[in-house]
VEXVO-863516 format. One line per 5 residues: for each residue x, y, z of C-alpha. Coordinates in steps of 0.02 Angstrom, whole numbers. Each point is the difference from the previous one (the first is absolute). Layout:
VEXVO-863516
X,Y,Z  ... .
This chain:
VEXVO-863516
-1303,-978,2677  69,-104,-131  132,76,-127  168,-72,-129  166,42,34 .
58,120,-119  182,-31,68  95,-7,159  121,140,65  77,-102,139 .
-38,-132,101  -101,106,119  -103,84,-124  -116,-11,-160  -75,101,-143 .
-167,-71,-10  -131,42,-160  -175,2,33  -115,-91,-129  -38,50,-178 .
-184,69,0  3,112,-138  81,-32,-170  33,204,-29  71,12,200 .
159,-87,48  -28,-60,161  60,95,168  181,-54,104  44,0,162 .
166,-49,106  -39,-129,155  156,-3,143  -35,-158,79  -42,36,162 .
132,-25,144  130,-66,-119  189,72,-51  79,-69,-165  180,66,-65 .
-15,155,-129  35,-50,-180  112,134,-63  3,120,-163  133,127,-82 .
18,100,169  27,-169,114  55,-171,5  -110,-153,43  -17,-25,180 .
79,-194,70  -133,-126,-91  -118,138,-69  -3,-78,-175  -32,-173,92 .
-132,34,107  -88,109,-138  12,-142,-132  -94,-107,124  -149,102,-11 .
9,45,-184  -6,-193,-46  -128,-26,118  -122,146,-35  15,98,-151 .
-144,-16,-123  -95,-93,129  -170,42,96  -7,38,182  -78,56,145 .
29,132,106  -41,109,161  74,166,55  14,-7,194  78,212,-4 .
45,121,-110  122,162,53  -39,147,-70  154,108,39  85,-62,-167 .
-48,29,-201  -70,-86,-36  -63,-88,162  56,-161,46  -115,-159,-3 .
61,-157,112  -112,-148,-6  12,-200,-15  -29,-80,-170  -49,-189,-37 .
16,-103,-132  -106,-146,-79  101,-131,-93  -64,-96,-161  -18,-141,147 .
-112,92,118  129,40,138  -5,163,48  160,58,40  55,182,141 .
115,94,-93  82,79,144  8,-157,99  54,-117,-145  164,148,-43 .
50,-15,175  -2,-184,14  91,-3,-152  129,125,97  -16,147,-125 .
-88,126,124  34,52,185  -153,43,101  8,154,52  38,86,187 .
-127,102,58  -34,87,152  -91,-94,125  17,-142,-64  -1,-84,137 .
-170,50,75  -94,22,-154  88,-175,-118  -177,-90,-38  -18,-149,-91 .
67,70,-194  164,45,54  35,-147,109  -35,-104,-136  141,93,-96 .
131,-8,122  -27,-174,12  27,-8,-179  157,100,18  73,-109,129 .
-17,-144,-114  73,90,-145  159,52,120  17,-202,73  -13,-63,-190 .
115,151,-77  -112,57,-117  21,152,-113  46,154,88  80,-128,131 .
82,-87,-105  188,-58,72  55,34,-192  59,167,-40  -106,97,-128 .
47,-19,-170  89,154,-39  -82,47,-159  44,145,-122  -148,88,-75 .
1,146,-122  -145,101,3  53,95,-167  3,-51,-173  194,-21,-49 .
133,107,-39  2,-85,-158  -147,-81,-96  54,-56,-166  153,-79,86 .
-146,-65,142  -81,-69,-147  137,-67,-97  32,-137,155  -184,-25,18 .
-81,5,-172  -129,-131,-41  41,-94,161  -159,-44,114  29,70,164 .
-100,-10,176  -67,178,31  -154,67,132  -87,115,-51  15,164,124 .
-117,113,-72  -97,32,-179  2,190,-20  -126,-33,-161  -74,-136,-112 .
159,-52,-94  139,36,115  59,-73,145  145,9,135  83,-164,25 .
88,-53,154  142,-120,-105  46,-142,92  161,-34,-70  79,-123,133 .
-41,15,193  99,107,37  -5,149,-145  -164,70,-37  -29,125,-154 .
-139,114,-7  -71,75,-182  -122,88,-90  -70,-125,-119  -97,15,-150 .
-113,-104,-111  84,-17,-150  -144,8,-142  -128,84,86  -20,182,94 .
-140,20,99  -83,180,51  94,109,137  -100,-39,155  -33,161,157 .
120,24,136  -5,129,157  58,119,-145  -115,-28,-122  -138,-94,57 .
-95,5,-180  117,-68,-91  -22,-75,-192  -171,-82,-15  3,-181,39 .
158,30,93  -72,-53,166  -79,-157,-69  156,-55,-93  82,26,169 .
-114,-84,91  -24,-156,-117  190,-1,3  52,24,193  -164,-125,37 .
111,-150,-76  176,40,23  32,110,140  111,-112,140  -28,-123,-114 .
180,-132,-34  18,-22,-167  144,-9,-151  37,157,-128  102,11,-132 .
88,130,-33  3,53,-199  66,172,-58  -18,186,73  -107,121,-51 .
108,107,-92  139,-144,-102  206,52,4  3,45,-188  -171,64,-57 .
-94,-80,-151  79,92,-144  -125,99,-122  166,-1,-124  6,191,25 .
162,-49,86  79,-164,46  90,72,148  -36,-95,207  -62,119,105 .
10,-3,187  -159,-10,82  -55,47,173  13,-120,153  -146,-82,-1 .
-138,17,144  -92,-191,-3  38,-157,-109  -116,-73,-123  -38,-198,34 .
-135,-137,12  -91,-55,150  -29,-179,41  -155,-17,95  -75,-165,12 .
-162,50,-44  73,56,-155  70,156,-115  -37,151,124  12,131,-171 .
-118,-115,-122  -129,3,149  33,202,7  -27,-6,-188  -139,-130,3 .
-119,132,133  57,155,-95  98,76,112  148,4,-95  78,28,-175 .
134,-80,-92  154,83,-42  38,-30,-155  207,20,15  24,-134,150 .
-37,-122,-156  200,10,-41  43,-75,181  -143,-99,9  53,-105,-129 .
168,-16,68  -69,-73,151  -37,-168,84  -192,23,-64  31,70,-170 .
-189,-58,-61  -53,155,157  -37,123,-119  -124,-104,-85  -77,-43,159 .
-16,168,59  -57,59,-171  -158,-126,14  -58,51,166  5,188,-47 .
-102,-45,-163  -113,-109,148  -37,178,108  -34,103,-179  -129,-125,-60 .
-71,4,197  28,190,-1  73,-16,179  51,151,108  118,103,-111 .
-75,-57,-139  -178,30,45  -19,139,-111  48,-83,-159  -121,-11,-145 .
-72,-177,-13  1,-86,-181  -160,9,-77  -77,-157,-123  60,109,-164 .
153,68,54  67,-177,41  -60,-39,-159  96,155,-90  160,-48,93 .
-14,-191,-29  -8,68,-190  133,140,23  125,-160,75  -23,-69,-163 .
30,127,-142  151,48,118  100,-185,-44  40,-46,-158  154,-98,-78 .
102,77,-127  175,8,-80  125,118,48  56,101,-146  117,133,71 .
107,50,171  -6,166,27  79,15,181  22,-130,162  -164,39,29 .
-105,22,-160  -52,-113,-139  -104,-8,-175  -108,-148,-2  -98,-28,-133 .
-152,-104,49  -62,-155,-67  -124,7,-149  33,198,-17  101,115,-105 .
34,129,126  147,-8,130  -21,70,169  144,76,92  3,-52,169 .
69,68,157  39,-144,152  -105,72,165  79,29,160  178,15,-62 .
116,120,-73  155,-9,-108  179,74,29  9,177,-69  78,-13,-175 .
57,184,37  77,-45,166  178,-29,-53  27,-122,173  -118,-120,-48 .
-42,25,-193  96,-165,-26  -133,-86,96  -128,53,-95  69,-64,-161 .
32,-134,105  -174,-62,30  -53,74,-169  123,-152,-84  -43,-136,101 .
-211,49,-35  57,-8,-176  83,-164,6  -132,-84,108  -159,85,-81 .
6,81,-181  -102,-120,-128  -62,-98,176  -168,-34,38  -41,100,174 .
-171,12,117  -47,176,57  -111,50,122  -45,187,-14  8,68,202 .
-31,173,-36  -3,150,-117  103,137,55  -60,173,-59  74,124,-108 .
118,109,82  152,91,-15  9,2,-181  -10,-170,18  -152,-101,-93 .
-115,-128,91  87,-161,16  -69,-171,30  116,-85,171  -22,-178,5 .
75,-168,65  73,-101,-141  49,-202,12  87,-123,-94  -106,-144,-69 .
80,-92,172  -95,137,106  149,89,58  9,187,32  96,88,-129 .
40,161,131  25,-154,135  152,-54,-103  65,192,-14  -27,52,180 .
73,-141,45  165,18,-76  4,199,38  -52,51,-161  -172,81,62 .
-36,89,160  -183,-20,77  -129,147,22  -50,37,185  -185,27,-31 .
-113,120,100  -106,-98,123  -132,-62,-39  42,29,-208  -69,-129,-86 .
79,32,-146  130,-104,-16  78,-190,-48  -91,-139,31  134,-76,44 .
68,130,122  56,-72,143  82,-135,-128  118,159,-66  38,64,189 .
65,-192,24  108,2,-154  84,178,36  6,-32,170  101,-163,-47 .
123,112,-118  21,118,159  45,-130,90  116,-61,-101  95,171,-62 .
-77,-46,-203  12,150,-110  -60,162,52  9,-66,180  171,-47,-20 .
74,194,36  65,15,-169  34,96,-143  -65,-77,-165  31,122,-137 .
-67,-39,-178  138,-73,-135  66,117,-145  -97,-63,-157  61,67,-161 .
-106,88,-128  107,-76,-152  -117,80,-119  -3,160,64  98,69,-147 .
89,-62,-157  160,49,73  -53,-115,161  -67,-143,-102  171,-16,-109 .
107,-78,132  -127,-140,54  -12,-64,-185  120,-86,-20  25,-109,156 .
-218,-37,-17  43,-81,-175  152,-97,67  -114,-41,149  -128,-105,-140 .
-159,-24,85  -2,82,189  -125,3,157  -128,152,19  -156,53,58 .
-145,100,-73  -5,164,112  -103,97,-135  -85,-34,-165  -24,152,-114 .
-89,-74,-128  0,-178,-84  177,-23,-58  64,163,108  75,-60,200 .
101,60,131  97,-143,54  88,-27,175  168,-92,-42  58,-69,191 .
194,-53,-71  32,178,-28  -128,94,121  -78,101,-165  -150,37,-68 .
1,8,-208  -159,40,-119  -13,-167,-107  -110,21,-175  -13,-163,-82 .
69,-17,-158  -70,-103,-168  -207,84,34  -78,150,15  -125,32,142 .
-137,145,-34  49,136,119  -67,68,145  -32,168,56  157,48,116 .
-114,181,75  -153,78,-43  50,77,-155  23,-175,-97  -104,-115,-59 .
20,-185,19  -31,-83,-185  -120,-142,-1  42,-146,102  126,83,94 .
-73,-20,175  -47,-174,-31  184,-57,-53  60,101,156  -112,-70,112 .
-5,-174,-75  193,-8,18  -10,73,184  -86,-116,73  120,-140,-68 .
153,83,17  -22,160,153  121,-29,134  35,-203,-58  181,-62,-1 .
64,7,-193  153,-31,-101  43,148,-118  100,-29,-166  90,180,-35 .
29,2,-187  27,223,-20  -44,160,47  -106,123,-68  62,191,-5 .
-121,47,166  101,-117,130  -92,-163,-24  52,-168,-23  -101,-106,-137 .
3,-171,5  -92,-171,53  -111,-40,161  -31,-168,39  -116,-61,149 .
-9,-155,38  101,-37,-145  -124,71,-119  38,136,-112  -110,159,84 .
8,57,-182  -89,-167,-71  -118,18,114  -84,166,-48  8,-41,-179 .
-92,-155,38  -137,118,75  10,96,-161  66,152,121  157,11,-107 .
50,12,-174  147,-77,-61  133,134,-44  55,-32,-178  167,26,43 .
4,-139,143  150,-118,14  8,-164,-100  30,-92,155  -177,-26,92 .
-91,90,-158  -99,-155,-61  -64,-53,158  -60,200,9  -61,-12,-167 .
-104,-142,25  -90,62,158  -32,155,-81  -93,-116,-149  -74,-86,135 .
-67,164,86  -56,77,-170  -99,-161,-30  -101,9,172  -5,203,-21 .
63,12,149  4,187,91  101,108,-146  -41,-115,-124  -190,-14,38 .
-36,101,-187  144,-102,-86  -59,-44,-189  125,-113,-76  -35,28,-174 .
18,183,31  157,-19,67  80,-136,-136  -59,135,-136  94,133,108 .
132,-102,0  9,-40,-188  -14,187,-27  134,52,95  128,-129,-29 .
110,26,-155  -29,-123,-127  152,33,-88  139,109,12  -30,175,8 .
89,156,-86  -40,179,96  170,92,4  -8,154,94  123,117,57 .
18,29,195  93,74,138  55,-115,136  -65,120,138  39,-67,158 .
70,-158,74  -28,-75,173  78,-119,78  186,-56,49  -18,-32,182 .
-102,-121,115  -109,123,24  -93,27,-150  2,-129,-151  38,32,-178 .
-112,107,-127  -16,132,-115  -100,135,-89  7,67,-177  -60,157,-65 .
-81,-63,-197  84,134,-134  -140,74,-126  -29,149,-98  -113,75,128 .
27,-93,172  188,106,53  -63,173,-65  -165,-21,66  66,-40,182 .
166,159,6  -182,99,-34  -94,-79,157  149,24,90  26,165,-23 .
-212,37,12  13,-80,181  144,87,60  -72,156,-39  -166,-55,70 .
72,-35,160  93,163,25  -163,63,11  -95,-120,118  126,-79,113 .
-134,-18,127  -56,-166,52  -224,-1,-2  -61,0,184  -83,-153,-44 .
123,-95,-92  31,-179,51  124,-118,-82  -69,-174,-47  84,-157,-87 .
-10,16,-202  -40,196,-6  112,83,-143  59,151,94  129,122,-36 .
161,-31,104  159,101,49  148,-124,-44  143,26,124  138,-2,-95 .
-36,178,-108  -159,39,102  -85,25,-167  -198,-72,-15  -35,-160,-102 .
-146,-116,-50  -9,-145,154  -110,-119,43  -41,-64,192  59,-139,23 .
-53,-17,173  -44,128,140  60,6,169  -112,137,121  83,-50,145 .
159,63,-67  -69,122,-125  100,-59,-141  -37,-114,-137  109,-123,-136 .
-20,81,-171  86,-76,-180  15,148,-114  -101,-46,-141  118,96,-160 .
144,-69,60  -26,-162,115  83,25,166  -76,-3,152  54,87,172 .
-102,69,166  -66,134,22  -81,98,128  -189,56,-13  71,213,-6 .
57,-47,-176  -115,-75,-68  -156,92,-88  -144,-63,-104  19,-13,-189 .
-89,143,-98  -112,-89,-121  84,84,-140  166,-116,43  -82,-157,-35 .
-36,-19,-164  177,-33,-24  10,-185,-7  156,-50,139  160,0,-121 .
101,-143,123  -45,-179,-27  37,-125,108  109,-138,-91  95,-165,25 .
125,-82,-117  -84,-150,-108  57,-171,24  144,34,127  -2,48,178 .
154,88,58  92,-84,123  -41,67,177  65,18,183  -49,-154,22 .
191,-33,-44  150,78,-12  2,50,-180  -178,104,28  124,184,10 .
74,-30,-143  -146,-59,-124  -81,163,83  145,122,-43  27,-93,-155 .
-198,38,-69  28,184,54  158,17,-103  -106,-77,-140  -131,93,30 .
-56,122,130  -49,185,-89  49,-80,-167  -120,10,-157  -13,-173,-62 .
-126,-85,-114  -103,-151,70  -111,-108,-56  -173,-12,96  4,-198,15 .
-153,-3,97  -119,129,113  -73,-35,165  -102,133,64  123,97,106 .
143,-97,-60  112,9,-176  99,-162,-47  158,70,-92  156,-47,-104 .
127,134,-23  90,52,-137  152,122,-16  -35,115,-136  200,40,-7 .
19,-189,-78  -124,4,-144  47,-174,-19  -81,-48,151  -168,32,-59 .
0,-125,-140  -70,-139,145  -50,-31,179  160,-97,5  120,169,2 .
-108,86,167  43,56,141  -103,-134,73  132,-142,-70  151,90,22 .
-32,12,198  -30,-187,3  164,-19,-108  102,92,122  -78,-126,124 .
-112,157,104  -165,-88,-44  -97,-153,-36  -148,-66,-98  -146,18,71 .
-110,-165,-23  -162,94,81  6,117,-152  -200,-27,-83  63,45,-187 .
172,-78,-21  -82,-121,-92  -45,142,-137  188,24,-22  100,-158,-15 .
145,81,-72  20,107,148  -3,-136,126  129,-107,-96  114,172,-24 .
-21,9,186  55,-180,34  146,31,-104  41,149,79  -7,-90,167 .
105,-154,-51  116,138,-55  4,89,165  48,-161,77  140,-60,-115 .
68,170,24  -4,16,194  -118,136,-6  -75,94,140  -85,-133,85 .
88,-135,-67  160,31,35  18,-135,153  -101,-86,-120  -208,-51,-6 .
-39,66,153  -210,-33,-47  -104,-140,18  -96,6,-151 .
């Protein structure tokens, strides 16, 4: 009968395998005793090797295993289970000599023959022959008679006491090994030969690959396919001397981190090792892969890459894709490709790349790209990866982290994304779009991240195929990070830095002035853009975040929640000036602040003036009040813009607005006296700058408004109940509770605030402003509003008081509200804007003083040094007495050491 070793047990007996017949039947075993032989015991946990066991064994396995033989069997005795089976075995070589087993192990001294009663009258020819044999084994010293000693050899039978410290001295090293047994397709245990004299054994796995579980005398079903993998497994290793290499264990000393904590955890001693097999016939797990008996695991990619064969993964990638396309064994079952659904998916792999520029970092791990030749950004989640918690206060720092150095390396960049998958709505969460996105070089964005820390990989179901593309590319990089302790690997805490809210309130805003304009120009970045000239700016020197509105333009305004309305061109300026500016690394210019907290000033990027830009785009007027310095080259882009009709100026008429123009400007100097009441003044602090309101004095205007104030009071005693359906929005004239006399008054919105349920109002009869909350405000009977508002808005012509700005601002403050504040005085209406009266005051105590311009209140301040000429005034030229009364009055205030001028010209006119 002819039969291949399967593997030998000692060197008096064999495990033989009958032939393969049918595919869906392994083929039948059976252990041979070679007949009238004795060969030392090789031993196992409960006993030592007998004297030369391992010897005399090896001779056999290198001579037999995996090879074809015949054999007889001469008896068989019953009395055991299973019965014993002693016969002779032969072997053919490649050469055509055919070899006796038994006789060639004694000659070579590795077997006694054994006694047996009668020997003497019943020894025929066979065992002659073998004693013979013997005898010359004993005369040359041959194995078992040897005149050496046997190598004393220590052999441990159990994994050891300690793996990782087992694999820390062994890692990556190729290391002699026989293969003792191969309990299923992708696991082996290994005899190490580590020097001749200290053995090893271990349970070995194939890293990258897990086949099915195979039957045992336990379970003989077993996981289907379990019995092939087995087979096609134990067929080509079993007894076989090869090299492993060990690479990790199953369960690594400090688990990957999903950022939930960042904290080592033990793990549990580990059962097998997980290495590489070097069989000459080539990768054991790709040929598992490559007859589908096996699937990858995707998390072995880490330590794969880490290892002497880093390119393994790809190998053993290919031959999986080999047994799918075949539809091999355990993946017999899957649906083959038909003509038009390769066709769908070759089109499907197209629409999901596309190029694009990256217009916003939302996270470490998500993006707005806005792709090339379209007008709508995608936000974009990176697949197979996950970013530190932001709440997690260990490792929030991280995750600002990795959101910086994405905005430094991609924001305004060109990127490539490929789309891997759409993963659903859920949660509360919408549908998001994961992909894998590269730098114009081909490099992995997440690749970088993971590989410094700053991402953690997701462990996949098997057999998910939605995932990276570049998967086992991300399990190298954090894998690399582990090994090398890089952030959230690293075992430690990374909170997130303080950052100051410096325009949180007025009162928070005041300190920072003054050491931003010292400062001059300083380093930012965009975090937020509210609208075209509205930011929230990230200053690193002083870890705070500021609101920035641009001074010298005027954006149109967006709407800031649903009860608003953005005015025309708003969202274009706002989104024309996010994608330039969002999250890019500025210089801001802090010139004030307003009364809310924020800073107004300059934004350059790049050098450029942000504000120069959007008028260029006709997105921004030019405020008339903008700052000589800069204003022509404002001036002229706003021309420019008009002339192309650019955005807000797309219905500009010229010769519309040159006869506004003529209309409005004074052609000579005008004469409207009126009598007012300086109602209220604002100002004095760094907070809020200077201006005032005036109640106009008339025969019917005072009266008529004691008589609306006294109808609304009384109207209000009477329905102090706020409608069900009332909702505060900006510009509504509303009847408000003031808080100093809680007494109701004309107001008018001037912005809302749901959120908070209060809103900014300006009193409209008197001209101060305060908050207040939505429970005292009401809507404005119709009956209230015929009443045109009594307060004007007004500003002193020709002079602007000095401000806070320097250190005379106080006083020219409390020096206008001695002159004025709640005083009736008589001005003269120089000119009218449209919310705006241009005034010079008169004191009707010195009758003398209204005999000219020259005698106002306007000169006197710049006399006393408190003001100066305003050269941006439209009508001075109307009144060229005035402005040479006013450059007296200054040459005056500087002979004299006045105000500012007493350390002398202080001004660089």
């Amino acid at each position: 009968m002819q039969a291949t070793v399967k593997s030998v047990l000692s060197a008096d007996t064999l495990v033989l395998r009958g032939k393969l017949v049918n595919p869906n039947q392994l083929p039948k075993e059976r252990v041979v005793h070679l007949e009238a032989l004795a060969a030392p015991r090789v031993g196992n946990r409960e006993r030592a090797d007998e004297p030369f066991a391992f010897e005399a064994r090896e001779y056999l396995r290198a001579l037999l295993v995996g090879k074809q033989v015949q054999f007889t069997i001469s008896h068989t005795v019953a009395t055991t289970n299973p019965p014993l089976e002693f016969g002779n075995v032969t072997y053919t070589t490649p050469q055509g000599e055919e070899i006796d087993v038994a006789l060639a192990t004694v000659k070579a001294g590795w077997a006694k023959v054994r006694e047996t009663k009668g020997d003497q009258d019943e020894e025929g020819s066979r065992r002659q022959v073998l004693r013979e044999a013997e005898e010359e084994a004993k005369v040359m010293a041959r194995g078992l008679w040897s005149t050496s000693p046997p190598v004393e050899r220590s052999t441990e039978y159990t994994m050891p006491d300690s793996p990782a410290a087992f694999l820390a001295q062994y890692k990556a090293q190729p290391l002699d090994a026989i293969i003792e047994g191969v309990p299923n397709g992708s696991s082996v245990r290994a005899r190490l030969l580590l020097s001749p004299t200290e053995h090893q054994y271990i349970n070995l796995g194939f890293a990258g690959v897990r086949a099915p579980r195979a039957g045992n005398n336990g379970d003989a079903q077993g996981e289907e396919y379990g019995d092939e993998a087995r087979f096609f497994s134990e067929s080509r290793l079993l007894q076989r001397q090869i090299k492993v290499t060990l690479l990790s264990l199953p369960t690594p000393a400090v688990a990957p981190s999903a950022f939930g904590s960042s904290t080592p955890t033990a793990a549990p001693v580990a059962s097998m090792f997980l290495g590489t097999i070097h069989h000459p016939a080539g990768n054991i797990a790709a040929l598992l892969l490559s007859a589908g008996l096996a699937k990858i695991v995707d998390w072995h990619a880490g330590f794969l890459s880490q290892s002497p064969t880093p390119s393994m993964m790809s190998e053993l990638r290919k031959a999986e894709a080999e047994a799918k396309a075949g539809r091999r064994a355990l993946w017999a079952s899957l649906p083959a490709p038909t003509p038009s659904t390769a066709a769908v998916q070759a089109q499907q792999e197209k629409d999901r790349k596309f190029e694009g520029i990256v217009t916003r970092v939302w996270g470490a791990d998500t993006l707005s790209v806005l792709k090339k030749g379209d007008s709508v950004e995608k936000k974009i989640q990176f697949a197979s990866v996950r970013q530190p918690r932001p709440t997690d206060p260990k490792v929030a720092g991280l995750q600002a982290e990795g959101k910086e150095l994405l905005r430094k390396k991609l924001i305004g960049k060109p990127v490539i994304v490929t789309i891997d998958y759409i993963k659903p709505a859920e949660d509360g969460f919408e549908a998001r779009e994961m992909a894998t996105v590269r730098l114009p070089s081909g490099n992995n964005v997440a690749e970088i991240l993971a590989e410094k820390g700053l991402l953690s990989v997701i462990r996949h179901r098997q057999g998910d195929e939605q995932r990276s593309s570049d998967y086992d590319k991300l399990m190298a990089a954090e894998a690399k990070a582990l090994a090398e302790t890089k952030g959230v690997h690293s075992g430690k805490d990374f909170p997130l830095g303080r950052i100051i809210d410096a325009s949180e309130s007025a009162q928070k805003a005041a300190p920072f002035l003054s050491s931003l304009k010292r400062a001059g120009r300083v380093a930012g970045v965009v975090d937020f853009v509210a609208a075209g000239s509205r930011f929230k700016v990230f200053i690193p020197k002083q870890d705070a975040k500021l609101t920035l509105v641009l001074s010298n333009i005027r954006c149109p305004r967006t709407a800031r929640n649903p009860s608003e309305k953005s005015e025309p061109y708003g969202v274009e300026a706002a989104t024309f000036i996010s994608r330039k500016a969002l999250q890019r690394d500025v210089e801001v210019l802090v010139e004030a602040n307003d009364k809310s907290g924020g800073f107004i000033g300059k934004m350059f990027l790049n050098g450029q003036d942000i504000a120069l830009l959007l008028v260029q785009e006709g997105l921004a007027r030019v405020d008339d009040y903008a700052a000589e310095r800069g204003a022509k080259e404002l001036l002229d882009a706003q021309e420019e813009a008009k002339r192309a009709k650019k955005n807000i100026w797309a219905s500009y008429d010229s010769s519309a607005e040159a006869a506004a123009a003529a209309s409005s400007a004074p052609a000579a100097a005008r004469k409207e006296y009126v009598d007012i009441v300086v109602s209220e003044v604002r100002g004095g602090n760094d907070l809020t700058p200077f201006s005032f309101a005036v109640q106009v004095l008339g025969p019917q205007g005072i009266p008529e408004l004691e008589r609306l104030m006294s109808e609304l009071t009384t109207f209000h005693k009477g329905n102090d109940v706020t409608p069900a359906n009332f909702l505060p929005r900006a510009n509504d004239l509303v009847s408000a509770k003031f808080s100093a006399d809680d007494v109701w008054y004309r107001a008018r919105i001037r912005r809302a605030n749901p959120a908070r349920k209060e809103a900014e109002v300006i009193y409209v009869d008197y001209g101060n402003s305060e908050i207040v909350p939505y429970s005292r405000l009401r809507p404005l009977a119709q009956q209230f509003k015929t009443l045109e508002p009594q307060a004007k808005e007004a500003t002193l012509s020709f002079v602007y008081l000095l401000g806070n700005e320097t250190e005379y601002g106080l006083e020219a403050f409390d020096r206008f509200r001695e002159l004025c504040e709640g005083r009736q005085l008589v001005a003269n209406i120089d000119a009218r804007d449209p919310a705006l009266l241009h005034l010079s005051l008169f004191d009707p105590a010195d009758p003398s003083s209204l005999a000219s311009h020259e005698s106002s209140i306007n000169v006197q301040l710049a006399r006393e040094g408190l003001a100066r000429i305003d050269p941006r005034s439209r009508f001075r030229n109307a009144y060229p007495g005035v402005v040479r009364a006013l450059e007296e009055a200054t040459k005056e205030a500087k002979r004299n050491r006045a105000g500012a001028y007493e350390l002398g010209d202080l001004f660089d006119d």
